[in-house]
Each structure stands twice: as C-alpha cells, then as structure tokens.
DSSP file (Angstrom, degrees, kcal/mol; ACC not computed):
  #  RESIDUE AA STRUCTURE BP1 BP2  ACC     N-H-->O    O-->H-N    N-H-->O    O-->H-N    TCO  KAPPA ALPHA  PHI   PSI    X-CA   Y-CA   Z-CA
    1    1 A X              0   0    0      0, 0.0     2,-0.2     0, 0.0     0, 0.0   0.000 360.0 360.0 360.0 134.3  130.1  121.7  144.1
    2    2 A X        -     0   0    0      1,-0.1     2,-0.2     0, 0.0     0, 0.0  -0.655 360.0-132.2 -97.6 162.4  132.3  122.6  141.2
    3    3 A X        -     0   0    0     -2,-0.2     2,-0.4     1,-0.0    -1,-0.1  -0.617  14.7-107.6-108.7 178.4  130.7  124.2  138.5
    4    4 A X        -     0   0    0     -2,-0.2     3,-0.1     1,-0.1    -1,-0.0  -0.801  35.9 -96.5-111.8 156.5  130.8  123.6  134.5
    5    5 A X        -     0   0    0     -2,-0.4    -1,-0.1     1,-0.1     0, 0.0  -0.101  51.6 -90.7 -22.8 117.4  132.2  125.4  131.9
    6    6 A X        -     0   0    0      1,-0.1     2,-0.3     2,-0.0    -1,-0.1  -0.141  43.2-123.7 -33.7 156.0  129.8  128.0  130.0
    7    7 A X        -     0   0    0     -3,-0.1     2,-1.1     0, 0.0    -1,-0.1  -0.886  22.7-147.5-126.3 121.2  128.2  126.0  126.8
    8    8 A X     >  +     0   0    0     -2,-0.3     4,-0.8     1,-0.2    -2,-0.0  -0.751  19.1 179.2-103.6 132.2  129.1  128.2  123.4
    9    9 A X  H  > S+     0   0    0     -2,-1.1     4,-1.4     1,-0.2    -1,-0.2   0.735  78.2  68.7 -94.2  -3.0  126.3  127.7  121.2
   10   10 A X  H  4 S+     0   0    0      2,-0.2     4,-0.4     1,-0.1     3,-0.3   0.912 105.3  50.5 -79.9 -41.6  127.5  129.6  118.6
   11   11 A X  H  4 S+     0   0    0      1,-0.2    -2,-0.2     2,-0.2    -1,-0.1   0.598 101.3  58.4 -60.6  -8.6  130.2  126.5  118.4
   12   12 A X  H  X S+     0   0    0     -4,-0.8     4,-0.9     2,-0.2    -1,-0.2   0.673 104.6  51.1-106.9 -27.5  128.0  123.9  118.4
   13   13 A X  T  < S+     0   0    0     -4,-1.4    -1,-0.2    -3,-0.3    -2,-0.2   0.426 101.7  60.7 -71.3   6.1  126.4  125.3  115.3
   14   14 A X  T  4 S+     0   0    0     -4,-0.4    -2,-0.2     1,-0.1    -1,-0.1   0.864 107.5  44.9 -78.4 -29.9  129.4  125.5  113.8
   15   15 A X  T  4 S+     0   0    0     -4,-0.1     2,-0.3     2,-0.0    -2,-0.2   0.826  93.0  81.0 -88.2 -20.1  129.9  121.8  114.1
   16   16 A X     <  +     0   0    0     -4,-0.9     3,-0.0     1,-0.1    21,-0.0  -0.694  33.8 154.2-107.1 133.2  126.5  120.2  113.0
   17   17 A X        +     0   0    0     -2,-0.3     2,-0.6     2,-0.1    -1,-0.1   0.036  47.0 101.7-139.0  34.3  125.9  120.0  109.2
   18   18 A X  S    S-     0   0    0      3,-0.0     3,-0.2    20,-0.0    20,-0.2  -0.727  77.5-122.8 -98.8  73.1  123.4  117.0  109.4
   19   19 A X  S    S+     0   0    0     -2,-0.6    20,-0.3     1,-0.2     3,-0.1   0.286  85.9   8.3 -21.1 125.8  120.3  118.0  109.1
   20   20 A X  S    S+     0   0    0     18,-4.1   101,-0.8     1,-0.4     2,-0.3   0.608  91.9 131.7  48.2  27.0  117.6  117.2  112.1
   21   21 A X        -     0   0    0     17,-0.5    17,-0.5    -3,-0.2     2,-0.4  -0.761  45.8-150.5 -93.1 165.7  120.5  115.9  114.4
   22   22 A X        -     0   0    0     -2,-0.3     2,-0.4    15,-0.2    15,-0.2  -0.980  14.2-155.6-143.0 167.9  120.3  117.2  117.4
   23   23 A X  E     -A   36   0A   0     13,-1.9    13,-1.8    -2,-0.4     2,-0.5  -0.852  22.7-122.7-123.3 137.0  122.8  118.0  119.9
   24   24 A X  E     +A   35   0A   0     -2,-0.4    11,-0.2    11,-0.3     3,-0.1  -0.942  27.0 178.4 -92.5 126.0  122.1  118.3  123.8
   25   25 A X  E     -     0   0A   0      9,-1.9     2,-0.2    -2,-0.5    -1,-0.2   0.956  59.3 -24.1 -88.8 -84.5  123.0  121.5  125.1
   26   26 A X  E     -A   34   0A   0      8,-0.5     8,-2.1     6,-0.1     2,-0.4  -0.664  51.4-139.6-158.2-176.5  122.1  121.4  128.8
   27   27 A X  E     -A   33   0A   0      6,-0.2     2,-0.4    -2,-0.2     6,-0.2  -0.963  19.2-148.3-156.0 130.3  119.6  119.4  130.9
   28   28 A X  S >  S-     0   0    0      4,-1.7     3,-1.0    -2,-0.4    -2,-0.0  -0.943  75.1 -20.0-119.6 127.0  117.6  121.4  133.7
   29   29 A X  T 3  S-     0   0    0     -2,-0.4    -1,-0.1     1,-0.2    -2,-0.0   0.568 106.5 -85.2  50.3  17.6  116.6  119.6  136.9
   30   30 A X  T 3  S+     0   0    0      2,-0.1    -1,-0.2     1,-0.0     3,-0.1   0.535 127.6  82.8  59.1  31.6  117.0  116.0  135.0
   31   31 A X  S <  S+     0   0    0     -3,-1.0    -2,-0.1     1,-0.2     2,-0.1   0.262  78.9  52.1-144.3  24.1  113.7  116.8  134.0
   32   32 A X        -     0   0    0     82,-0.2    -4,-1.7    -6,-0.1    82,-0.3  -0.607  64.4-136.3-166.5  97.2  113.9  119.2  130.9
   33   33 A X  E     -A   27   0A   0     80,-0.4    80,-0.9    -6,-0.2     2,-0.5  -0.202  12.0-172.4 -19.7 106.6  115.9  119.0  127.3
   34   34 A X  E     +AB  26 112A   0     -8,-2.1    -9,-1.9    78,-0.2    -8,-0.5  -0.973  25.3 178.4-100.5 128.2  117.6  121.9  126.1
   35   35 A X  E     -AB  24 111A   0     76,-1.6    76,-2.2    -2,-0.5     2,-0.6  -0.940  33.4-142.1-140.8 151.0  118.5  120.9  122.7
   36   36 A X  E     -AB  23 110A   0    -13,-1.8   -13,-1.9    -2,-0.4    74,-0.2  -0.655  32.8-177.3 -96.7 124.3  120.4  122.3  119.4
   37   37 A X  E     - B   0 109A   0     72,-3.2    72,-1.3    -2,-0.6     2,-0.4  -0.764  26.9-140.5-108.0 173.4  118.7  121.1  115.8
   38   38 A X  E     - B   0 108A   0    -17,-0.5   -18,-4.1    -2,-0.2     2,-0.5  -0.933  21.1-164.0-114.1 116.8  119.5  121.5  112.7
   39   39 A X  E     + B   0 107A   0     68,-1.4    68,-1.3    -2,-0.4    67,-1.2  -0.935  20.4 152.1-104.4 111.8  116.4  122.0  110.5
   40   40 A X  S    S-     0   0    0     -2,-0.5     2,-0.3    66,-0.2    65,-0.2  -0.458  76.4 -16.6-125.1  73.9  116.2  121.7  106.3
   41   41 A X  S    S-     0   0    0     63,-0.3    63,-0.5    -2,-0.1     2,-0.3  -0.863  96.3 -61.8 157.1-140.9  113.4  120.9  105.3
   42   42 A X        -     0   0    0     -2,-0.3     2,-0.3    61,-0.2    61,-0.2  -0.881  24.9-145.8-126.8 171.6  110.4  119.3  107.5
   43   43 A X        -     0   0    0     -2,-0.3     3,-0.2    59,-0.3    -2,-0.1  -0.775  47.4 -67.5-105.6 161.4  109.2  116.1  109.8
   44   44 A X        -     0   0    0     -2,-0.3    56,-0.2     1,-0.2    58,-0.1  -0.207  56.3 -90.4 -41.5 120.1  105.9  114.6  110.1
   45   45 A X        +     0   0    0     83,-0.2    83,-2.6    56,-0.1     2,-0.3  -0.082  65.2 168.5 -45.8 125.1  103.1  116.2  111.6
   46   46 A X  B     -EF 100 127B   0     54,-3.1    54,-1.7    81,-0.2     2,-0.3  -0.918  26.4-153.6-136.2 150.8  103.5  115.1  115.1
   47   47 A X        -     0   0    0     79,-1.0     2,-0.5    -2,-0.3    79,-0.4  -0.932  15.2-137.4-135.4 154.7  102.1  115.8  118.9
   48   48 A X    >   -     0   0    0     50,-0.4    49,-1.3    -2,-0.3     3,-0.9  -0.869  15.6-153.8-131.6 116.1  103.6  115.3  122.1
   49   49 A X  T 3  S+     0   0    0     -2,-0.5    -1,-0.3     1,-0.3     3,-0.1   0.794  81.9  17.2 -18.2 -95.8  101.3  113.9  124.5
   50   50 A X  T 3  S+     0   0    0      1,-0.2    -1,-0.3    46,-0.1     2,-0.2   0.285 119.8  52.7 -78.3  -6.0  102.2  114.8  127.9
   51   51 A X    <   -     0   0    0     -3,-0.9    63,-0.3    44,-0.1    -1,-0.2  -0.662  66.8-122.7-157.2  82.1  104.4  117.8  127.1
   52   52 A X        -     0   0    0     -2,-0.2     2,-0.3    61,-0.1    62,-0.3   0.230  23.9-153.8 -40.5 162.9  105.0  121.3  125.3
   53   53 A X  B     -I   94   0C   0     41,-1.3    41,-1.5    60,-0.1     2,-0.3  -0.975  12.8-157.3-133.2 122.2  108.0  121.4  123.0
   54   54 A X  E     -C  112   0A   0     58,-1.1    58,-0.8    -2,-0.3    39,-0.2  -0.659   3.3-150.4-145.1 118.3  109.5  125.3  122.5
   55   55 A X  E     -C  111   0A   0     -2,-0.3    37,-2.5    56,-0.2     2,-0.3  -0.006   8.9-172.5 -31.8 114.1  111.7  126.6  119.5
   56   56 A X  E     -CD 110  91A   0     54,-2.3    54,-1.1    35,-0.2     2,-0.5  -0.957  19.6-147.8-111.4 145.5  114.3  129.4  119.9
   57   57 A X  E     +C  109   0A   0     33,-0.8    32,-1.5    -2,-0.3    52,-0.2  -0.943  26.9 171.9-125.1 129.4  115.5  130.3  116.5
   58   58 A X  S    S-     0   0    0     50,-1.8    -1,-0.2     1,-0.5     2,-0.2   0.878  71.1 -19.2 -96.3 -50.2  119.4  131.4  116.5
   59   59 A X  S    S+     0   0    0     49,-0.2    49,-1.7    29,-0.1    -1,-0.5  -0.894  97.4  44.7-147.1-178.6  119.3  131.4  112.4
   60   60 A X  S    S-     0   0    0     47,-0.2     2,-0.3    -2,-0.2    47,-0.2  -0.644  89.1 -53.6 107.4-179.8  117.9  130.4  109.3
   61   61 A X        -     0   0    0     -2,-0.2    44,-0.9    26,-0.1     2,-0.2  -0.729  54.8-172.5-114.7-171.3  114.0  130.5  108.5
   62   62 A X  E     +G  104   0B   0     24,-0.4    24,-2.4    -2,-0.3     2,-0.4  -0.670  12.6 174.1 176.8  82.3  111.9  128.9  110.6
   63   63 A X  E     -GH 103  85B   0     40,-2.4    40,-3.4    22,-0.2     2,-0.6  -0.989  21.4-151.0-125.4 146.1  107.6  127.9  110.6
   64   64 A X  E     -GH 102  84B   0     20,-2.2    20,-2.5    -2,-0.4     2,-0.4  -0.891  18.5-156.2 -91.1 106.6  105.7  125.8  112.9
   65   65 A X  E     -GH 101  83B   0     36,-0.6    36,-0.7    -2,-0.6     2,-0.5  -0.564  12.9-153.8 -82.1 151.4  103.0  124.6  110.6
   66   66 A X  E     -GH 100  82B   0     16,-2.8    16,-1.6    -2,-0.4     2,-0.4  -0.995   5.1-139.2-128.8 131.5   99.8  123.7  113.0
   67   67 A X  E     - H   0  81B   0     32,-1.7     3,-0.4    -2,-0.5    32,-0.4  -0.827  14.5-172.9-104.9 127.6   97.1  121.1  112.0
   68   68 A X  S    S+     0   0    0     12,-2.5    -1,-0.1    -2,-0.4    13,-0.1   0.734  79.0  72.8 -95.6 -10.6   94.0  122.0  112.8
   69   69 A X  S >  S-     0   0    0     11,-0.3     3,-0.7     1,-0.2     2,-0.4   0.602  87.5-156.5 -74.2 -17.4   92.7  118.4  111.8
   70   70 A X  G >   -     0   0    0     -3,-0.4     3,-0.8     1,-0.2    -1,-0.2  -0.570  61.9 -10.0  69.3-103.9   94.3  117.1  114.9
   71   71 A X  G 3  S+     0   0    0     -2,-0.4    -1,-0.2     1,-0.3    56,-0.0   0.132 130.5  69.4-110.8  36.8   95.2  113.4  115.1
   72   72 A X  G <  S-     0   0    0     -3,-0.7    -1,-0.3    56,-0.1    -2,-0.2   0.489 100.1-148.9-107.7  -3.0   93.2  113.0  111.7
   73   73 A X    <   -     0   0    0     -3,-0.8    -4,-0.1     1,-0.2     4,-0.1   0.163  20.1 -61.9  71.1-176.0   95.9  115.0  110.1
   74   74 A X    >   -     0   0    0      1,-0.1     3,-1.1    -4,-0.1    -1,-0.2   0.959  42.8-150.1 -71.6 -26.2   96.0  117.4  107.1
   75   75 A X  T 3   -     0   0    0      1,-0.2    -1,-0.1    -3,-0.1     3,-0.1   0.510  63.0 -70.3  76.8  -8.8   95.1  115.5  104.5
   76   76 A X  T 3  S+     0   0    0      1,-0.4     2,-0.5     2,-0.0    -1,-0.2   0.274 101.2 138.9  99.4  -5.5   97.1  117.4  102.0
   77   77 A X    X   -     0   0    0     -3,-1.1     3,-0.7     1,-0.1    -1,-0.4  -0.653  36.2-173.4 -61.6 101.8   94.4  119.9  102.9
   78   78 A X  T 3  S+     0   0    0     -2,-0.5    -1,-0.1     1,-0.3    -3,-0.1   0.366  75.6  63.7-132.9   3.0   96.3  123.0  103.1
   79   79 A X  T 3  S+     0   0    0      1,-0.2    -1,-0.3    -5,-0.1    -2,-0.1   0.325  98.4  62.2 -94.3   7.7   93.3  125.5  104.5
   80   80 A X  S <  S+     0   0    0     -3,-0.7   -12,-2.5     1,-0.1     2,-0.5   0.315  91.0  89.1-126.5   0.0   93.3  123.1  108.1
   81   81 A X  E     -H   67   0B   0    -14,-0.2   -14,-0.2   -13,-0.1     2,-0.2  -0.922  66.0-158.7-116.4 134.3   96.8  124.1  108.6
   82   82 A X  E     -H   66   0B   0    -16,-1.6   -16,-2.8    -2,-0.5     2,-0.7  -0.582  16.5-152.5 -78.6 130.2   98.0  127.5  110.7
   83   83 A X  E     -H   65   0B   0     -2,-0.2     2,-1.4   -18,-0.2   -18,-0.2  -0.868   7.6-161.5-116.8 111.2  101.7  128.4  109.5
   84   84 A X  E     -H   64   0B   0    -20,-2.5   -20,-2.2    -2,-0.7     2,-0.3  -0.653  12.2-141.2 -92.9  79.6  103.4  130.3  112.5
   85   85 A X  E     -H   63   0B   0     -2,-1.4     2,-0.5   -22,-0.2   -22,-0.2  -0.308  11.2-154.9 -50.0 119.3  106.6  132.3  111.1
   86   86 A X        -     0   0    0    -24,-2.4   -24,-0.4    -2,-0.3     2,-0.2  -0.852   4.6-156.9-107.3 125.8  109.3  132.1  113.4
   87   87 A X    >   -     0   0    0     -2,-0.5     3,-1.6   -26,-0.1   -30,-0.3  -0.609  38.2 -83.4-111.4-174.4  111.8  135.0  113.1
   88   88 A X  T 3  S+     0   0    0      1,-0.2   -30,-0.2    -2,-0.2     3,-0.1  -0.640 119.2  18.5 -82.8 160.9  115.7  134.7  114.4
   89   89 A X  T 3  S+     0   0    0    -32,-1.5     2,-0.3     1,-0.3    -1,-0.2   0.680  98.6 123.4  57.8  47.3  115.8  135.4  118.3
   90   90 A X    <   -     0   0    0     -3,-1.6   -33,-0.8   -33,-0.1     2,-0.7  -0.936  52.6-145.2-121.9 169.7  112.0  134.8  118.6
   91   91 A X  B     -D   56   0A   0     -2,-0.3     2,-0.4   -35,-0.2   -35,-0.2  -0.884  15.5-173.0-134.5 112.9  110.6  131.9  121.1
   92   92 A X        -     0   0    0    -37,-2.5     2,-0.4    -2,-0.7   -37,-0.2  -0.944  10.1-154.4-123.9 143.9  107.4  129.8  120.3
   93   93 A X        -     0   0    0     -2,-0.4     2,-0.6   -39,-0.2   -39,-0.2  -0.898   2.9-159.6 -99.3 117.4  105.5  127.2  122.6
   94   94 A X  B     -I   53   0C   0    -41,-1.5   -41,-1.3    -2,-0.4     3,-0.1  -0.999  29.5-118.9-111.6 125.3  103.5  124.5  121.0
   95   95 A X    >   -     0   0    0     -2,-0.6     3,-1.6   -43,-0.2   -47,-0.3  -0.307  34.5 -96.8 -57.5 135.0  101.0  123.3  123.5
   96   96 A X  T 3  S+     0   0    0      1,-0.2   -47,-0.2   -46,-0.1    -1,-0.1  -0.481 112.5  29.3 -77.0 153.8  101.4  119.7  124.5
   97   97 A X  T 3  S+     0   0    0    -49,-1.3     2,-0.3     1,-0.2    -1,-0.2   0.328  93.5 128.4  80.5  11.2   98.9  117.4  122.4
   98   98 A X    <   -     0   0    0     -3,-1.6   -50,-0.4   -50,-0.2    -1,-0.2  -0.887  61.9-126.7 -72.5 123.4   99.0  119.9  119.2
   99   99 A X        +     0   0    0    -32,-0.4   -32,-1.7    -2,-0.3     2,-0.2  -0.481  48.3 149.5 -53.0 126.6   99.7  118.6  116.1
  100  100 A X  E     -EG  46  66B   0    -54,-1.7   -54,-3.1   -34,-0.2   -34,-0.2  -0.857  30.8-159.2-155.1 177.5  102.4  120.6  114.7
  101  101 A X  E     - G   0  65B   0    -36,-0.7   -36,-0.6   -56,-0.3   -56,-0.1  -0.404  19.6-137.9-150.6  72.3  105.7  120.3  112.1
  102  102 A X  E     - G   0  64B   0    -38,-0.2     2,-0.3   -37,-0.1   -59,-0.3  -0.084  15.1-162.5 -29.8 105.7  108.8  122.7  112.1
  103  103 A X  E     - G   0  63B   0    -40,-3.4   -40,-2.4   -61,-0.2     2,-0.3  -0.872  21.1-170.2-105.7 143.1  109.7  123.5  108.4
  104  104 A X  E     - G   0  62B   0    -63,-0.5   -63,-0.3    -2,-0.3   -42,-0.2  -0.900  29.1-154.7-132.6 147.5  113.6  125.0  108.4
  105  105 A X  S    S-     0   0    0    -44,-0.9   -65,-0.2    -2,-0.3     3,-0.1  -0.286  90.8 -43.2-133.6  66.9  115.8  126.6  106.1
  106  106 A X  S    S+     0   0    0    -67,-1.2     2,-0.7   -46,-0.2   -66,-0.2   0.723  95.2 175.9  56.6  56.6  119.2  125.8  107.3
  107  107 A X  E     -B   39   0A   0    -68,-1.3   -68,-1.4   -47,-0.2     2,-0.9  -0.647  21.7-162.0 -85.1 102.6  117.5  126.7  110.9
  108  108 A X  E     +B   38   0A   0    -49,-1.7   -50,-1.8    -2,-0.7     2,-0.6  -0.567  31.4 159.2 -80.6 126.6  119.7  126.2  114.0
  109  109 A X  E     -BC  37  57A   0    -72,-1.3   -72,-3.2    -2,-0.9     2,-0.4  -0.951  37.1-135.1-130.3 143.6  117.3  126.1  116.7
  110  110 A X  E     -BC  36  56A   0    -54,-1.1   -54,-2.3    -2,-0.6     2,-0.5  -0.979  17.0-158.7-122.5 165.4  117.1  124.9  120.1
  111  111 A X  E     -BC  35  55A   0    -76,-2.2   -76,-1.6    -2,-0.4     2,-0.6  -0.976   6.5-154.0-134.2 119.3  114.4  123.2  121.3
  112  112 A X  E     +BC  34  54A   0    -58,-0.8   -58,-1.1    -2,-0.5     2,-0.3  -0.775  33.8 142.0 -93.5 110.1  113.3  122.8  124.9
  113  113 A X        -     0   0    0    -80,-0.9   -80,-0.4    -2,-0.6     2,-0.2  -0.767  56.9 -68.1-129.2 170.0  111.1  119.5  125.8
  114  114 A X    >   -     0   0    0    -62,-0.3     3,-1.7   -63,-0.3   -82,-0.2  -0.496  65.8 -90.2 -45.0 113.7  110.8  117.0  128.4
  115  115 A X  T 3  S+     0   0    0      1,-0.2    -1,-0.1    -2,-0.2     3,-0.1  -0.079 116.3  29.3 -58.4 132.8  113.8  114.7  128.9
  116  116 A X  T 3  S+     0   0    0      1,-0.3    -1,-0.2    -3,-0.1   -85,-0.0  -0.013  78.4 142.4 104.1 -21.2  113.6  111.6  126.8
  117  117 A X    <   -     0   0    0     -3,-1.7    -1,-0.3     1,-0.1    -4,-0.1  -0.360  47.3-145.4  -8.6 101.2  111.3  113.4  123.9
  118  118 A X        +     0   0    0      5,-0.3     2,-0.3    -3,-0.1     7,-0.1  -0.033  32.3 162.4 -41.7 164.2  113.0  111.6  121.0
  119  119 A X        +     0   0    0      5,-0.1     2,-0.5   -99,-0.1   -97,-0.2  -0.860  32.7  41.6 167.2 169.4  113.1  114.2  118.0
  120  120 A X  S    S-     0   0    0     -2,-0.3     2,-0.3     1,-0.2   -99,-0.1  -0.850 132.5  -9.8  89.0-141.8  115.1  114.5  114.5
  121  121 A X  S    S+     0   0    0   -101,-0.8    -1,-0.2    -2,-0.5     2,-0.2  -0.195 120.3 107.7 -62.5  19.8  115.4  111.6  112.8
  122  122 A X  S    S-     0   0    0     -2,-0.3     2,-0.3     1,-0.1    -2,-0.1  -0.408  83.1 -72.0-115.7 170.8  114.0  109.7  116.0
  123  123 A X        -     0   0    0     -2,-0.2    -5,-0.3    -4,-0.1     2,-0.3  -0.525  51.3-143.5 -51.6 115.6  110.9  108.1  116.8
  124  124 A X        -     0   0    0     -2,-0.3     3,-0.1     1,-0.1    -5,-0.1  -0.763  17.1-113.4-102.0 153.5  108.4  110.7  117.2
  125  125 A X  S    S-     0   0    0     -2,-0.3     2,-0.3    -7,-0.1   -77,-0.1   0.885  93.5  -9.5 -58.9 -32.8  105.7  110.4  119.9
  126  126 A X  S    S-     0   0    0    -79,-0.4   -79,-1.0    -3,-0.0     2,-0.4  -0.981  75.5-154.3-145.6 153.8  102.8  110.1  117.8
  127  127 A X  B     -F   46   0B   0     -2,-0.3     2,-0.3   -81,-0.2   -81,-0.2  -0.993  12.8-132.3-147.7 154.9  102.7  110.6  113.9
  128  128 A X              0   0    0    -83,-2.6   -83,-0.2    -2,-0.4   -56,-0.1  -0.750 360.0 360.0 -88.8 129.4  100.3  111.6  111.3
  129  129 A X              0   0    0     -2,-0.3    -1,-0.1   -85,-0.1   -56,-0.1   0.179 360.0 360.0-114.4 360.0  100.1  109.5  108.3
C-alpha cells in the first residue's frame, strides 16, 4: 500500500483568503473530517446533532460563544451565552447537540467533525433564528 505525501498546513493557509471556506485536510477511517477554516467574523448559532465538532487554532483569535438557551437561542440576550477563549495551539470540544458559534479574527483553524458535517458558508445542521 503506497503511502501519501505529508499534508503542509502551514501551505494551505497560505492559500485560503476566503473567509469560512474550508479546505479538507485529511479524512480518518472515512468516517471523520479533518478540516482547515478560515474564520472572520461569526456564523449562526448552530448544534450538531449526532456529533462533536473540535477547533485546533493554528492563528488568529479565536471564541466559541455557547448558548445556554439551547435550541430557543440567545435572544440577543447576552448573559445566556458562555464565551470560551481559544488561544493559538489550544484544542476545544463542543459536545454534540450544544448550541455554539465560533467568532474569528483572521483564525486558521482546523476543525474535526464527522464526515459530511457541512460548515462555512454551508448548510448548517440546525440553526438558531
């Protein structure tokens, strides 16, 4: 079985300047995302059912806001959400079915989910309105 080539990640932020695209990195057992974002600015509070989602921060800033209102949302409400500071080469877990939003500031991240997890600019699995 031949093997592939090391993946430089340092190159693959070099190339993305489109905020919330994301890049696939690597794929483990066909049954887990590793994937590169670009972050500036935030998405919509969002949960993923079946499946934790978790953040590696290469640069940038980086918080996981958490809604404590769950799938009633924040509400603009700004005491029902936990804001989880992400520093560079730290690793966060969001529990599947939490309502959560990644706010960036020109944050490369990658983010390990369950393959087929939409994310970016994508459909997200469920969102709060």
């Amino acid at each position: 079985m031949a093997l592939k080539q090391p993946i430089s990640v340092p190159s693959i932020c070099a190339k993305v300047t489109i905020p919330f695209s994301q890049t696939l990195v690597a794929n483990l057992n066909d049954s887990y995302d590793i994937k590169h974002a670009l972050l500036d600015g935030s998405v919509p509070f969002h949960n993923h059912i079946d499946s934790d989602e978790a953040f590696y921060l290469l640069s940038g800033e980086l918080t996981i806001e958490i809604s404590n209102y769950g799938d009633q949302g924040n509400n603009g409400n700004t005491e029902s959400v936990e804001i989880i500071n992400i520093k560079v080469g730290d690793f966060f877990v969001v529990p599947k079915a939490v309502f959560h939003r990644p706010v960036g500031k020109s944050a490369h991240v990658l983010v390990v989910e369950k393959k087929g997890i939409p994310g970016g600019n994508g459909e997200m699995v469920k969102e709060i309105e």
